[in-house]
N, C-alpha and C positions, 0 to 999 in steps of 0.2 A: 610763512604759513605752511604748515604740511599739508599733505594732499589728503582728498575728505577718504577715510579710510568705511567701506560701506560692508556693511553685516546683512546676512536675515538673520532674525533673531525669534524664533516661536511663528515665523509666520509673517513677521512685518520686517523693513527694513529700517536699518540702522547707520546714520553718518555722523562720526566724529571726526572734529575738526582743530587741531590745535595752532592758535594763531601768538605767533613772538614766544612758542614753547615748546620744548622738545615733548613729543609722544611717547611714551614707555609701554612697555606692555602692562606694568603694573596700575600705570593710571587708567588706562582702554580696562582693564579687566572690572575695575572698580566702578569704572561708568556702569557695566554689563549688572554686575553684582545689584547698583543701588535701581536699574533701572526692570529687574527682575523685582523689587518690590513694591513698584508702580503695576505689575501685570497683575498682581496680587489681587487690583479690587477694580481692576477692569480688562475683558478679554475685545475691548474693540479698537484696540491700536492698531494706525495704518505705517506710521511709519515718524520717528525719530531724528530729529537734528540738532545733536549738542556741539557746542562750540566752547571751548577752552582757551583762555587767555589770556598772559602776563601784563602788566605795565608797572614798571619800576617795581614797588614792593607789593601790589594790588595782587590778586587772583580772582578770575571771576569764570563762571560757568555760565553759560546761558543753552535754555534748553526750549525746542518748539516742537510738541509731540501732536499730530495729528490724528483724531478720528474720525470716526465714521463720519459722526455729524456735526460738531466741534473741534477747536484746535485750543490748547495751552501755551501761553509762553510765562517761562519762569527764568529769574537771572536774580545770581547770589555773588557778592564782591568778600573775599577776606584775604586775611594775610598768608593764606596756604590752601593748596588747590583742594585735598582732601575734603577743608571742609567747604570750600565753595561750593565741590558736587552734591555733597551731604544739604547745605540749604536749598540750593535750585531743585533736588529732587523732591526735598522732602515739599518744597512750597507747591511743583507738581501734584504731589498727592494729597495735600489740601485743596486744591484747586477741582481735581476731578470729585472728590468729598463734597466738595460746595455746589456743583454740577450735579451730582447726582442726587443731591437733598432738594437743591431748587426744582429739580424737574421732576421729582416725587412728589414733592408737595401743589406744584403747578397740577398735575395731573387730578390729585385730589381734590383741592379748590375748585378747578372748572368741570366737577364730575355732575350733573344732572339727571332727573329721570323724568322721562315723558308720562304721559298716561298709561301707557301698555308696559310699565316699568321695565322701560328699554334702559340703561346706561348709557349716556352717549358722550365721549371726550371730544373737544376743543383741537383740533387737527395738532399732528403734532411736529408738523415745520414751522408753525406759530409758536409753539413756547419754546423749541430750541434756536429760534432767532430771538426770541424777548430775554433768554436763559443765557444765550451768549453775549445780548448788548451788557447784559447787566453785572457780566464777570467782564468783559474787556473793560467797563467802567469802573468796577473798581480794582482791578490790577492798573489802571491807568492813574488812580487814585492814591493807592498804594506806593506805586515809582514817585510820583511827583512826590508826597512825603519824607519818602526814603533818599532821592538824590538832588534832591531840588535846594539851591543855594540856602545854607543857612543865615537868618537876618541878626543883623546888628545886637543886640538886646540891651549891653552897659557900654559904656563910656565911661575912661577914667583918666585925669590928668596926676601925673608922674614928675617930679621937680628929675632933672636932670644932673648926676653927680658926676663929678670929674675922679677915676678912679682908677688905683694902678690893676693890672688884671689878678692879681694875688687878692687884693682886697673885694674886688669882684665877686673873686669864685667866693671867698669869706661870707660877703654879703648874702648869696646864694642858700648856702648852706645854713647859716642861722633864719633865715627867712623864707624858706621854701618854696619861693616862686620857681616857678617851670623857665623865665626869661628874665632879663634885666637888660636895658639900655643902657647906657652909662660914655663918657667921654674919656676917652684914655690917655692919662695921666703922660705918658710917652710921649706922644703925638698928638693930644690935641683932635682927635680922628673919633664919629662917633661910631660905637661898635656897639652888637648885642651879643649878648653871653646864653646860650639856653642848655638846657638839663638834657642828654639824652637818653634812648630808652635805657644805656647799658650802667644808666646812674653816673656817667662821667660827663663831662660838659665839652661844648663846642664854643668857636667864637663865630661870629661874621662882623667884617668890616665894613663898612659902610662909607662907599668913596664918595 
């Protein structure tokens, strides 16, 4: 993990963290860039913590920006860091969007007038705690969708062929499945064949 590298940035601070990945300036400057478009449509940021980081071929960003009176967490997994900062930002600026539309509208909903047509709002540490149960709930909502084990849905049973690996890959290719099981013809040994991304095939043996 590299050491949290901390900025002010317009007035707030800034720590980026790169964890099982090297830091470049190129990457730091692009966090800067995407996070200059977050200031855009809010000026009460207190201060920034994104975290950057590999596993195997994953890339994931995750970003916790704190304000005045609310905090954001957003986190984006892809196959390239680029765009992992690109969705955790951009979900930040939906996030502050949906934040600022609830508590515009909260504000107008609980707006009343007395007899001496006074205006009088609903305190407003009450709807930014009702404002924030009900974005931590559905970002909570959101994750469990997004990462949460996918179930079962078909079942299929597959007669088992005994085949040399030449007639395999054959099989493959006129039938287009992404795998195949099969018994090998050699050995006797059962083994799967699967497609990979670069259109050429792998085997694994199965002891």
């Amino acid at each position: 993990m590299t050491k949290p590298t901390q900025f002010d940035q317009q007035g707030y601070n800034v720590s980026i963290v790169g964890k099982h990945f090297q830091m470049t300036d190129a990457i730091r400057n692009y966090v800067f860039e995407k996070l200059a478009k977050v200031e855009k449509i809010t000026d009460q940021i207190i201060d920034v913590a994104v975290t950057l980081d590999t596993q195997k071929l994953e890339f994931s960003c995750s970003i916790l920006m704190n304000f005045i009176h609310f905090h954001i967490k957003a986190h984006a997994s892809t196959g390239d860091m680029y765009s992992a900062i690109d969705k955790a930002t951009d979900r930040v600026r939906t996030l502050i969007r949906k934040y600022k539309t609830k508590l515009q509208s909260r504000r107008f909903k609980d707006l009343t007038t007395v007899d001496i047509h006074v205006n009088v709002i609903q305190p407003l540490a009450d709807d930014l705690k009702t404002i924030n149960d009900e974005i931590e709930a559905e970002n909570a909502a959101r994750d469990e969708a997004e990462y949460s084990i996918h179930p079962i849905v078909a079942k299929e049973t597959m007669p088992l062929k005994t085949l040399t690996q030449d007639e395999a890959v054959i099989k493959m290719e006129i039938g287009g499945e992404s795998f195949l099981i099969f018994r090998g013809e050699e050995d006797q040994k059962l083994k799967v064949i699967y497609r990979r991304p670069d259109e050429n095939y792998g085997i694994v043996q199965i002891q």
